[in-house]
N, CA, C, O and CB atoms as a CASP TS submission, in Angstrom:
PFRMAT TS
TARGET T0000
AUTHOR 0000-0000-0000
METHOD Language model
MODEL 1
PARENT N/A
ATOM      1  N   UNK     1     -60.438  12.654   9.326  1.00  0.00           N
ATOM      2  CA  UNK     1     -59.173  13.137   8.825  1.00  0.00           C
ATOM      3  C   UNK     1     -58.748  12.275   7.632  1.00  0.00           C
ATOM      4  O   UNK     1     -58.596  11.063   7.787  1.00  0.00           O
ATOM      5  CB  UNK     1     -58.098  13.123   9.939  1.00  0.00           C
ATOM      6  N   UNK     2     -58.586  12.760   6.661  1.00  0.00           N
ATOM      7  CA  UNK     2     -57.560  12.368   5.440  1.00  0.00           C
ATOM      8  C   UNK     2     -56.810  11.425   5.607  1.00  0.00           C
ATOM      9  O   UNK     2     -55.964  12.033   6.263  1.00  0.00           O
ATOM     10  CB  UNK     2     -56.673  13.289   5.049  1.00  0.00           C
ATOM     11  N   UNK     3     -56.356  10.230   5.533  1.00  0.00           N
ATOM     12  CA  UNK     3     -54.933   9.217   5.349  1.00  0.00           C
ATOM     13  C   UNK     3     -54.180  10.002   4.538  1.00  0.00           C
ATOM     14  O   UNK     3     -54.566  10.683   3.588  1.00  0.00           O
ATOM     15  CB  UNK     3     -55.096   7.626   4.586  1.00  0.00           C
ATOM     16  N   UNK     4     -53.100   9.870   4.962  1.00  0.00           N
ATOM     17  CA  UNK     4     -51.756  10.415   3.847  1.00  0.00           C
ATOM     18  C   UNK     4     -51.786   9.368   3.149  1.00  0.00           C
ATOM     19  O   UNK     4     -52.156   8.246   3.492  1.00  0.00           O
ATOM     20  CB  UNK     4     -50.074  10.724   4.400  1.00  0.00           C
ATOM     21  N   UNK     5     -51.218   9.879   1.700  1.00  0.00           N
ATOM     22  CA  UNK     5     -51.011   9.372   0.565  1.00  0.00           C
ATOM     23  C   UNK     5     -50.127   9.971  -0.460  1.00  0.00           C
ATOM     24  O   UNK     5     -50.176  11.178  -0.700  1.00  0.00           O
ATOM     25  CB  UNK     5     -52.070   9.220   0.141  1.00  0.00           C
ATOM     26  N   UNK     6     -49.296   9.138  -1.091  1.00  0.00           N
ATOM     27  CA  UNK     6     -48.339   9.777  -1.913  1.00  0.00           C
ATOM     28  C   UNK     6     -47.029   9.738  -1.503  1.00  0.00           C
ATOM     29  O   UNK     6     -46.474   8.676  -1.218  1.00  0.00           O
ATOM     30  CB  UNK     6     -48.639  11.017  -2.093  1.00  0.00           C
ATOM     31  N   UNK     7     -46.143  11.499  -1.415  1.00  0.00           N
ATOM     32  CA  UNK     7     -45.225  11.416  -0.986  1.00  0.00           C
ATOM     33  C   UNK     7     -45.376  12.217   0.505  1.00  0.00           C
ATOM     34  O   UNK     7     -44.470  12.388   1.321  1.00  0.00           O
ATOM     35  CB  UNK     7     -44.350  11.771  -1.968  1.00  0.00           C
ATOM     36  N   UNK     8     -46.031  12.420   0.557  1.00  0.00           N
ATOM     37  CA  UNK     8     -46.383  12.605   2.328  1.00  0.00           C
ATOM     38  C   UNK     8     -46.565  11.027   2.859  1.00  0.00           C
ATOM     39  O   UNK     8     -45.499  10.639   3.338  1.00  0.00           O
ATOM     40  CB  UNK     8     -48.169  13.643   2.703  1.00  0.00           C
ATOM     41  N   UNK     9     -47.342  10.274   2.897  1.00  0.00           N
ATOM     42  CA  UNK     9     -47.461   8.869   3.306  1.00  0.00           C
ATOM     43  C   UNK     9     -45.464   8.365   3.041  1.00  0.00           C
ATOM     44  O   UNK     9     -44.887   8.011   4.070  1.00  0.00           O
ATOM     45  CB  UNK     9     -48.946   7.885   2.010  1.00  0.00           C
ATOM     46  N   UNK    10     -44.789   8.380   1.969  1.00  0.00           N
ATOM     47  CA  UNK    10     -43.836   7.933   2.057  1.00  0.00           C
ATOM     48  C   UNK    10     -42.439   8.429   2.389  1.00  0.00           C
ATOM     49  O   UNK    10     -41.454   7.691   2.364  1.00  0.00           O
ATOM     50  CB  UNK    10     -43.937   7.524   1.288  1.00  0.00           C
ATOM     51  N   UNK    11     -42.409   9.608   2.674  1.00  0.00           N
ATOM     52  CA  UNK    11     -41.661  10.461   3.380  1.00  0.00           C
ATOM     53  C   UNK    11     -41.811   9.731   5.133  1.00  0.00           C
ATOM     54  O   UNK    11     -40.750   9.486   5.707  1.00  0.00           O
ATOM     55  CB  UNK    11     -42.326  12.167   3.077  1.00  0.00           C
ATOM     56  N   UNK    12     -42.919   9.481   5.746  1.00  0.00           N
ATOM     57  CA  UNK    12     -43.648   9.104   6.855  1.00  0.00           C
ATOM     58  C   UNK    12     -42.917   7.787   7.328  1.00  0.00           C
ATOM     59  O   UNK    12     -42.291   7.646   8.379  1.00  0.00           O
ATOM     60  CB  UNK    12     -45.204   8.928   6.509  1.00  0.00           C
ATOM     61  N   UNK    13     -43.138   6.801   6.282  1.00  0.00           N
ATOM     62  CA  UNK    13     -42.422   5.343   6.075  1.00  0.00           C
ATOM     63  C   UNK    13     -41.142   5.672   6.349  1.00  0.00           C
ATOM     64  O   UNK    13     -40.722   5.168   7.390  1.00  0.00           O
ATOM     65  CB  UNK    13     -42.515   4.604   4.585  1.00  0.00           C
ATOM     66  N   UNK    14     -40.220   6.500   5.625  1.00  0.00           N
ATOM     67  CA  UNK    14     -38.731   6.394   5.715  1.00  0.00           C
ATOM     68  C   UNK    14     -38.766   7.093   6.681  1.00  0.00           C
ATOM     69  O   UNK    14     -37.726   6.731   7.231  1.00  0.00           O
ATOM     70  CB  UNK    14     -37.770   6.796   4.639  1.00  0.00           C
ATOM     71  N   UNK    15     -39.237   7.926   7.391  1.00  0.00           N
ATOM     72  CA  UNK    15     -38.718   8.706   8.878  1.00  0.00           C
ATOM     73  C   UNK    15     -38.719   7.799   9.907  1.00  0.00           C
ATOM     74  O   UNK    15     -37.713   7.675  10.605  1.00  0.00           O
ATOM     75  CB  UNK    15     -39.677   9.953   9.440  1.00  0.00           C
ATOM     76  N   UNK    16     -39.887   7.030  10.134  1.00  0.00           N
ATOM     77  CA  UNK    16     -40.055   5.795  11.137  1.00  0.00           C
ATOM     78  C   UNK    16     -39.353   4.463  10.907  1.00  0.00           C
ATOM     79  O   UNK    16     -39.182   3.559  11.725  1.00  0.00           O
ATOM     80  CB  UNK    16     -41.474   5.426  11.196  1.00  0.00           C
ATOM     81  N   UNK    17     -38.967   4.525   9.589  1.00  0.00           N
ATOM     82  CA  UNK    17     -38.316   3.127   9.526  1.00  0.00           C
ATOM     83  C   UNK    17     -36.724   3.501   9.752  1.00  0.00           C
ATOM     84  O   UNK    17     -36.004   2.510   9.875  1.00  0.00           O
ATOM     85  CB  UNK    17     -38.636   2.274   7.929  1.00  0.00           C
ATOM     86  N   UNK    18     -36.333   4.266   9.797  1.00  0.00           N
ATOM     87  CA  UNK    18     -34.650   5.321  10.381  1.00  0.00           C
ATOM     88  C   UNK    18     -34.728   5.138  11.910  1.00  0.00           C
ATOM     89  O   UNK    18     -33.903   4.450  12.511  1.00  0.00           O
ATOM     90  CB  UNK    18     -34.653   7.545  10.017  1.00  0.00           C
ATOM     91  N   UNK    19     -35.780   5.797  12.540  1.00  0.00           N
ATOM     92  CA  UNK    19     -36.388   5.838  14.005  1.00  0.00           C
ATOM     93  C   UNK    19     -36.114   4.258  14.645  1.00  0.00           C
ATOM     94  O   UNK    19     -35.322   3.884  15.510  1.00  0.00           O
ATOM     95  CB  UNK    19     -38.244   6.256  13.937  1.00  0.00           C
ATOM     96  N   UNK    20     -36.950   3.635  13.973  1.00  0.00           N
ATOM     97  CA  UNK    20     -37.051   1.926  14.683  1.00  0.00           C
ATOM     98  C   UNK    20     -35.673   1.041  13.828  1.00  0.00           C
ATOM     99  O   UNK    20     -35.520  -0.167  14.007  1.00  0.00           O
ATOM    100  CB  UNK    20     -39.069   0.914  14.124  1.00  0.00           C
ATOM    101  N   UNK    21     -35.170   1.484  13.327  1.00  0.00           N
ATOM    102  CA  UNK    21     -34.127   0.880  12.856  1.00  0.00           C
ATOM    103  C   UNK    21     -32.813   1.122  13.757  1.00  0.00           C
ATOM    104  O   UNK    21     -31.878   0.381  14.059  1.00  0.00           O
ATOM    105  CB  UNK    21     -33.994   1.316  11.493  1.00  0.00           C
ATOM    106  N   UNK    22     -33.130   2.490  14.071  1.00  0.00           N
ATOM    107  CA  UNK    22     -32.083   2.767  15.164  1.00  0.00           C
ATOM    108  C   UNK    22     -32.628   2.849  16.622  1.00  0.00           C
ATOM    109  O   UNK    22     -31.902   3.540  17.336  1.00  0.00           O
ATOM    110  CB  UNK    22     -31.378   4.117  14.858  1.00  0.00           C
ATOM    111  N   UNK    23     -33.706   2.330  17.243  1.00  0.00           N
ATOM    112  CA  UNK    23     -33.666   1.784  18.377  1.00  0.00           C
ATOM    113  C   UNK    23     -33.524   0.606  18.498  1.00  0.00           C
ATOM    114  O   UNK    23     -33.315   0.020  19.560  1.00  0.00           O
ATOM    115  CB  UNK    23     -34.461   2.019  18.938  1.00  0.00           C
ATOM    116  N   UNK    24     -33.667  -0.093  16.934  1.00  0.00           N
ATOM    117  CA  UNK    24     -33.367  -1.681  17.529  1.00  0.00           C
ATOM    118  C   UNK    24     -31.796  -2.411  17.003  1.00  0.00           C
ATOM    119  O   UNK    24     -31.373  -3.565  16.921  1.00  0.00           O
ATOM    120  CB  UNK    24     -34.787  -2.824  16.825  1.00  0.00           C
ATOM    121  N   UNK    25     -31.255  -1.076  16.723  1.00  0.00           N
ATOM    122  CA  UNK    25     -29.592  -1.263  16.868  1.00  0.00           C
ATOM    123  C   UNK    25     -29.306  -1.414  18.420  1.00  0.00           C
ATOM    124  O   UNK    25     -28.745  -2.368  18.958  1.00  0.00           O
ATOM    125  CB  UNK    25     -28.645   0.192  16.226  1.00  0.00           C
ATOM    126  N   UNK    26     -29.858  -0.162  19.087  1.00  0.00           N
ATOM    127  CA  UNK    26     -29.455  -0.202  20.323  1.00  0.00           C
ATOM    128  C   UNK    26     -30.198  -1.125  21.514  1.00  0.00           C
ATOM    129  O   UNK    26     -29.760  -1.337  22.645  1.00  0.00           O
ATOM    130  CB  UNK    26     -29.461   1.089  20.614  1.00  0.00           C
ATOM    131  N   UNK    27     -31.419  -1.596  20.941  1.00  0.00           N
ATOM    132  CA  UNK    27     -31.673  -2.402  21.576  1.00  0.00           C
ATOM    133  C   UNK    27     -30.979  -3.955  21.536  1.00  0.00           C
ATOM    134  O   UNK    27     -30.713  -4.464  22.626  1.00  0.00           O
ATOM    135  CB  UNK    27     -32.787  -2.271  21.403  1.00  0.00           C
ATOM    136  N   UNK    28     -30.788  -4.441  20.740  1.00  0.00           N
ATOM    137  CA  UNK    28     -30.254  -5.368  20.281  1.00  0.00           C
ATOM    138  C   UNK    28     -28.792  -5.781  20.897  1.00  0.00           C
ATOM    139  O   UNK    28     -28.339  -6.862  21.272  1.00  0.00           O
ATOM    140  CB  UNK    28     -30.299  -5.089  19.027  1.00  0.00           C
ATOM    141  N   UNK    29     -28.180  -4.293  20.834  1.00  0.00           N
ATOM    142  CA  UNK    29     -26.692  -3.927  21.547  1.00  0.00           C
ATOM    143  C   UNK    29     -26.810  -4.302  22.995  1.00  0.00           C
ATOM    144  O   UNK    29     -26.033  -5.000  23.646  1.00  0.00           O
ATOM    145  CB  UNK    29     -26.247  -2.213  21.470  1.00  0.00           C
ATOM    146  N   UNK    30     -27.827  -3.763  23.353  1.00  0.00           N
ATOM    147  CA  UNK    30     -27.899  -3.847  24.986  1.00  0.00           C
ATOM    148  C   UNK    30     -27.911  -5.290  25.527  1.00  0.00           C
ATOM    149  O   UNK    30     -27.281  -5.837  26.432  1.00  0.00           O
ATOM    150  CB  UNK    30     -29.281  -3.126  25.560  1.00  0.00           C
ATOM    151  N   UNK    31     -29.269  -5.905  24.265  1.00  0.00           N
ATOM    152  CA  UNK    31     -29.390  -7.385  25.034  1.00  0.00           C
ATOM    153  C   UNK    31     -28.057  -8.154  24.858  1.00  0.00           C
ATOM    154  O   UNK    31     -27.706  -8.704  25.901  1.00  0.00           O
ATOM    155  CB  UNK    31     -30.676  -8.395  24.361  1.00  0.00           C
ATOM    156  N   UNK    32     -27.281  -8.320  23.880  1.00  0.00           N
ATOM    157  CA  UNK    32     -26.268  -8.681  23.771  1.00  0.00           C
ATOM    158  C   UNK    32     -24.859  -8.319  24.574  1.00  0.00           C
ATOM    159  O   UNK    32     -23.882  -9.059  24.691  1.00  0.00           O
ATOM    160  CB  UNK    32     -26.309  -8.518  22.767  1.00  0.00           C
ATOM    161  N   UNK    33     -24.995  -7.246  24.987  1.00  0.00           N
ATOM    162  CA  UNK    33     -23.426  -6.949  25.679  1.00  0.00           C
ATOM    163  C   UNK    33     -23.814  -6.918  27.330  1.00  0.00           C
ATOM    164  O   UNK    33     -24.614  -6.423  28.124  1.00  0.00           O
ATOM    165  CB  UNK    33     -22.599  -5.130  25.083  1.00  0.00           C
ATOM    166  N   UNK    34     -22.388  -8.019  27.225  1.00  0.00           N
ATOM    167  CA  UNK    34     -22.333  -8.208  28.983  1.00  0.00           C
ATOM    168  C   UNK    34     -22.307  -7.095  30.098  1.00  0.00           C
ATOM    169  O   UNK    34     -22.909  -7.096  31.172  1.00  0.00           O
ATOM    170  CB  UNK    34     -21.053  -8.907  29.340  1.00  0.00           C
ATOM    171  N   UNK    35     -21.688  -6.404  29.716  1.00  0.00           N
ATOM    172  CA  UNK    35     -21.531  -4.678  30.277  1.00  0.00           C
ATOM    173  C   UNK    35     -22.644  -4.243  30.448  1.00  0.00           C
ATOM    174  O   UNK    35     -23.000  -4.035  31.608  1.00  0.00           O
ATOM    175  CB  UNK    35     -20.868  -3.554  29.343  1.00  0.00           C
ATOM    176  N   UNK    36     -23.432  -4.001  29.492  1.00  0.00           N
ATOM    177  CA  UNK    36     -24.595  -3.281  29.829  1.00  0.00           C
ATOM    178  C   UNK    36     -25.811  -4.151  30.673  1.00  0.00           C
ATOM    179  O   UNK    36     -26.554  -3.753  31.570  1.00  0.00           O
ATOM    180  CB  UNK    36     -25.123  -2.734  28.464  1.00  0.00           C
ATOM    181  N   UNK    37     -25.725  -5.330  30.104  1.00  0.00           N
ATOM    182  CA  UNK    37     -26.493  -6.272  30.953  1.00  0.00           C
ATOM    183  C   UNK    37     -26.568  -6.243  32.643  1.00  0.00           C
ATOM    184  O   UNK    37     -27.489  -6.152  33.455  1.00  0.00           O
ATOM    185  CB  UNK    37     -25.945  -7.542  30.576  1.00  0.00           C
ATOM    186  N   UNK    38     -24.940  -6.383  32.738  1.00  0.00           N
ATOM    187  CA  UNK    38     -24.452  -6.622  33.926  1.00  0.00           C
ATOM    188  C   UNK    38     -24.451  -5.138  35.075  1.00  0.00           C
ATOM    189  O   UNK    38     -24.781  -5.051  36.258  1.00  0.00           O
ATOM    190  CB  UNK    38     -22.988  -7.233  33.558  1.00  0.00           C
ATOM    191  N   UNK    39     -24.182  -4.609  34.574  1.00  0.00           N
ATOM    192  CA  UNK    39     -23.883  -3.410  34.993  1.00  0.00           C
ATOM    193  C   UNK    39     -25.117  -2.162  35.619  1.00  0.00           C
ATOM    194  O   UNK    39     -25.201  -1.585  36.702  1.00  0.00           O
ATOM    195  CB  UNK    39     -23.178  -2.992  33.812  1.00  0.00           C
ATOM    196  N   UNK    40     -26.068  -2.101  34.199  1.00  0.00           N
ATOM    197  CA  UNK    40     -27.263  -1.557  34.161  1.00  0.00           C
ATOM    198  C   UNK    40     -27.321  -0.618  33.988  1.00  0.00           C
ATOM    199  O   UNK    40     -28.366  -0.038  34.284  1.00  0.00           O
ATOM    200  CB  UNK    40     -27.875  -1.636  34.868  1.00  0.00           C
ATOM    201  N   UNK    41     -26.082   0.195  33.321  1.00  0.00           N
ATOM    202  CA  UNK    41     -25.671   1.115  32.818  1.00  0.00           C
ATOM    203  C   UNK    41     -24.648   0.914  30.998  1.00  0.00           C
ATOM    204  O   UNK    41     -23.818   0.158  30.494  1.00  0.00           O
ATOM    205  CB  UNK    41     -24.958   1.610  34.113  1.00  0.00           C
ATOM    206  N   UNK    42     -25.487   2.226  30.614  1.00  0.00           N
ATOM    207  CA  UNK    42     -24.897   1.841  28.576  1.00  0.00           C
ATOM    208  C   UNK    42     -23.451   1.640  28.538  1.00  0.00           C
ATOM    209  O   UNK    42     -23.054   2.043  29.632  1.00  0.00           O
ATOM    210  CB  UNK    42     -25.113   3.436  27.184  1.00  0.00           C
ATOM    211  N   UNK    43     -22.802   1.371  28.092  1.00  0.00           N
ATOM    212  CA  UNK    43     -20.895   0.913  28.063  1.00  0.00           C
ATOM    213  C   UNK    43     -20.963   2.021  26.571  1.00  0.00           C
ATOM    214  O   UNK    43     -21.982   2.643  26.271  1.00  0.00           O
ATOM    215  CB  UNK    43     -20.191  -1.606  27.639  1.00  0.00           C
ATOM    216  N   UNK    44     -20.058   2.062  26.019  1.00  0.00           N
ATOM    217  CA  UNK    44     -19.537   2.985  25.702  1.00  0.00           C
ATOM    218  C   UNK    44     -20.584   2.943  24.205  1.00  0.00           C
ATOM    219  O   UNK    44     -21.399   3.818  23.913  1.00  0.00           O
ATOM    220  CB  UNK    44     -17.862   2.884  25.782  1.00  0.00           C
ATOM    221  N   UNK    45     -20.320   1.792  23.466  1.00  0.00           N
ATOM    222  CA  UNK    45     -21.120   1.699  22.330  1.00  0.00           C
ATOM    223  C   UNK    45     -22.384   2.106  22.229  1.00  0.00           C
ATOM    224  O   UNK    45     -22.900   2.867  21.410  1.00  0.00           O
ATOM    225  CB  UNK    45     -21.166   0.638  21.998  1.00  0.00           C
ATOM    226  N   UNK    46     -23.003   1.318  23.472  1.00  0.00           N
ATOM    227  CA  UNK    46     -24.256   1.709  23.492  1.00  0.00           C
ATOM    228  C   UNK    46     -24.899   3.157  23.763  1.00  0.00           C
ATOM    229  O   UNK    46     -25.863   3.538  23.100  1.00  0.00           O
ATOM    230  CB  UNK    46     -24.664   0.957  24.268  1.00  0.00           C
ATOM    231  N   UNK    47     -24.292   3.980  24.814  1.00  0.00           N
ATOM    232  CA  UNK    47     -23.942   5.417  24.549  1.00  0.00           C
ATOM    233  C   UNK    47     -24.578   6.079  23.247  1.00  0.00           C
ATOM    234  O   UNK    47     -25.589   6.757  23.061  1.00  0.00           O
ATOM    235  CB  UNK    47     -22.410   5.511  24.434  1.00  0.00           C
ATOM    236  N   UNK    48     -23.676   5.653  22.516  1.00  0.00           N
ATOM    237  CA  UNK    48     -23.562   6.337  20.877  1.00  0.00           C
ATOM    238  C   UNK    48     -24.304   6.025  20.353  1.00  0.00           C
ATOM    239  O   UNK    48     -24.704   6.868  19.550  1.00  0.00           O
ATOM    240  CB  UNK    48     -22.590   6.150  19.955  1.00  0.00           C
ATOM    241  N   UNK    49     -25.178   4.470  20.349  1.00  0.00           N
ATOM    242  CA  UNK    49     -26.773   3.718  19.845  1.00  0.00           C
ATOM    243  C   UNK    49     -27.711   4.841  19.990  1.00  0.00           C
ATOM    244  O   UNK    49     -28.426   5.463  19.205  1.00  0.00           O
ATOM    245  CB  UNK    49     -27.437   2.272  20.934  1.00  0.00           C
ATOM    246  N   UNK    50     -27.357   4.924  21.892  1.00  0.00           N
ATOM    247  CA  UNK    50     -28.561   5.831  22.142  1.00  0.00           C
ATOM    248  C   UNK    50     -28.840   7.308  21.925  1.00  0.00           C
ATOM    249  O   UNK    50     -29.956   7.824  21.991  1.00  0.00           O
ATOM    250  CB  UNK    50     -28.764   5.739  23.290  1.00  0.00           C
ATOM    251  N   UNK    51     -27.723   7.914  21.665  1.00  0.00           N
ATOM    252  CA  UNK    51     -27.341   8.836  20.473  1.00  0.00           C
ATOM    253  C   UNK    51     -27.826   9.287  19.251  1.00  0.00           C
ATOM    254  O   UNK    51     -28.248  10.382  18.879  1.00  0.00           O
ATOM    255  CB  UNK    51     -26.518   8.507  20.096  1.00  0.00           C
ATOM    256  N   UNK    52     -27.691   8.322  18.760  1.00  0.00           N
ATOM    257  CA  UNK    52     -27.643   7.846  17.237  1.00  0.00           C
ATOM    258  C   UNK    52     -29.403   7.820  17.563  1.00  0.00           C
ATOM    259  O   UNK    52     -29.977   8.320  16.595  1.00  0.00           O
ATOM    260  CB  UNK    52     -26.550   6.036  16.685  1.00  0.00           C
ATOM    261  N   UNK    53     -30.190   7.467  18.431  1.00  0.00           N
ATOM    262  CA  UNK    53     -31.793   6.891  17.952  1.00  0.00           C
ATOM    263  C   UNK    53     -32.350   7.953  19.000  1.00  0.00           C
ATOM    264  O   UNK    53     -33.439   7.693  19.513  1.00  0.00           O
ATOM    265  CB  UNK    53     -32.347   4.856  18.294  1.00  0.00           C
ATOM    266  N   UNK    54     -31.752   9.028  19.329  1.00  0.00           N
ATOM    267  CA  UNK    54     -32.486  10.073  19.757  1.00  0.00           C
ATOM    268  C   UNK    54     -32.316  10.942  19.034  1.00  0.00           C
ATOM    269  O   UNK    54     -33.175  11.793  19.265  1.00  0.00           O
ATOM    270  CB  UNK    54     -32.338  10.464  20.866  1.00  0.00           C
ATOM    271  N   UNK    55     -31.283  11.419  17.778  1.00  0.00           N
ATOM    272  CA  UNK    55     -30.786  12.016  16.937  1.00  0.00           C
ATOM    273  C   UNK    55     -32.052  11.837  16.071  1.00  0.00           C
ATOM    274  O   UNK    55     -32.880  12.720  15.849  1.00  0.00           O
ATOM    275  CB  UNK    55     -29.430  11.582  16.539  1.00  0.00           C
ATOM    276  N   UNK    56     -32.097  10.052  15.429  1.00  0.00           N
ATOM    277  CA  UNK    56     -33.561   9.895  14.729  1.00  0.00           C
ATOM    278  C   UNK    56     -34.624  10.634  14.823  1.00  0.00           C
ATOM    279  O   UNK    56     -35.171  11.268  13.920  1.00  0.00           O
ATOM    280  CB  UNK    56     -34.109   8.893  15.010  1.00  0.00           C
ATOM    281  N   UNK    57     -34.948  10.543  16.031  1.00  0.00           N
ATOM    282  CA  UNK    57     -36.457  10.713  16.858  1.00  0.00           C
ATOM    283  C   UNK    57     -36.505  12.541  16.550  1.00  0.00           C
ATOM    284  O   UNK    57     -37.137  13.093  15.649  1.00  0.00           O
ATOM    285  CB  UNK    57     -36.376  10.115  19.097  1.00  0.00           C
ATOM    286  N   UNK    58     -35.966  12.954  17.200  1.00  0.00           N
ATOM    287  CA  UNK    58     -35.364  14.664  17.231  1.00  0.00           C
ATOM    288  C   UNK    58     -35.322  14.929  15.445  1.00  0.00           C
ATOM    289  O   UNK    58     -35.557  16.079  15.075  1.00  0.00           O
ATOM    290  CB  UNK    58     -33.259  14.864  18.162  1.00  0.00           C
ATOM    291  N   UNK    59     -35.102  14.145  14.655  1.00  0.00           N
ATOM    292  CA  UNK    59     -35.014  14.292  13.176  1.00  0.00           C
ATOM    293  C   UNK    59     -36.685  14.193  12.785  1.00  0.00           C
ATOM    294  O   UNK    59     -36.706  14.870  11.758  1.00  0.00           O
ATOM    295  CB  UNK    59     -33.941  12.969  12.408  1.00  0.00           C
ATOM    296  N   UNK    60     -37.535  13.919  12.924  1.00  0.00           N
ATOM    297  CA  UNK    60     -38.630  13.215  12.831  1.00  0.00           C
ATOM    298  C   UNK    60     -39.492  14.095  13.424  1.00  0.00           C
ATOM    299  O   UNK    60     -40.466  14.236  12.685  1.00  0.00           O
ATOM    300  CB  UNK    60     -38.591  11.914  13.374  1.00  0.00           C
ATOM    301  N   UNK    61     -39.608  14.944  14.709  1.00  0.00           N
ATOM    302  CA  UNK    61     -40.022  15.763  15.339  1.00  0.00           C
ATOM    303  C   UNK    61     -39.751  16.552  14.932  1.00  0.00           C
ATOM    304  O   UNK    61     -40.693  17.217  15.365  1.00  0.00           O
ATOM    305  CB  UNK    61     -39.919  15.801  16.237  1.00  0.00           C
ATOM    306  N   UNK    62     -38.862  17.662  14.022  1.00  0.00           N
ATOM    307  CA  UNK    62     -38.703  18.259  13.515  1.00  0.00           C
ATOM    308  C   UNK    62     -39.435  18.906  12.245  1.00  0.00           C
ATOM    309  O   UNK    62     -38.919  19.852  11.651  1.00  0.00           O
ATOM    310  CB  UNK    62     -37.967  17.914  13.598  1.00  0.00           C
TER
END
């Protein structure tokens, strides 16, 4: 199979770097907040992280 190259290869870059940029908002969120830590359930922010980086993903699959 072909490697992408061009603007297919870089279209590719910015979809995944949106994707992992916004799971490691929400990851990041999680390790940090006591709520979610504690609890083991998302608190309100994190909610909307996980939102926000399934929105990505679903953008990308598309």
């Amino acid at each position: 199979m072909a490697e992408r190259t061009g603007p297919v290869q870089a279209q590719h870059r910015v979809t995944e770097a949106v994707v992992q940029a916004a799971y490691g908002r929400f990851i990041r969120h999680t390790q940090l907040c006591t709520e979610c830590r504690t609890q083991g359930v998302d608190c309100e922010d994190a909610a909307e992280l996980r939102q926000a980086w399934r929105a990505a993903r679903l953008g990308v699959a598309a």
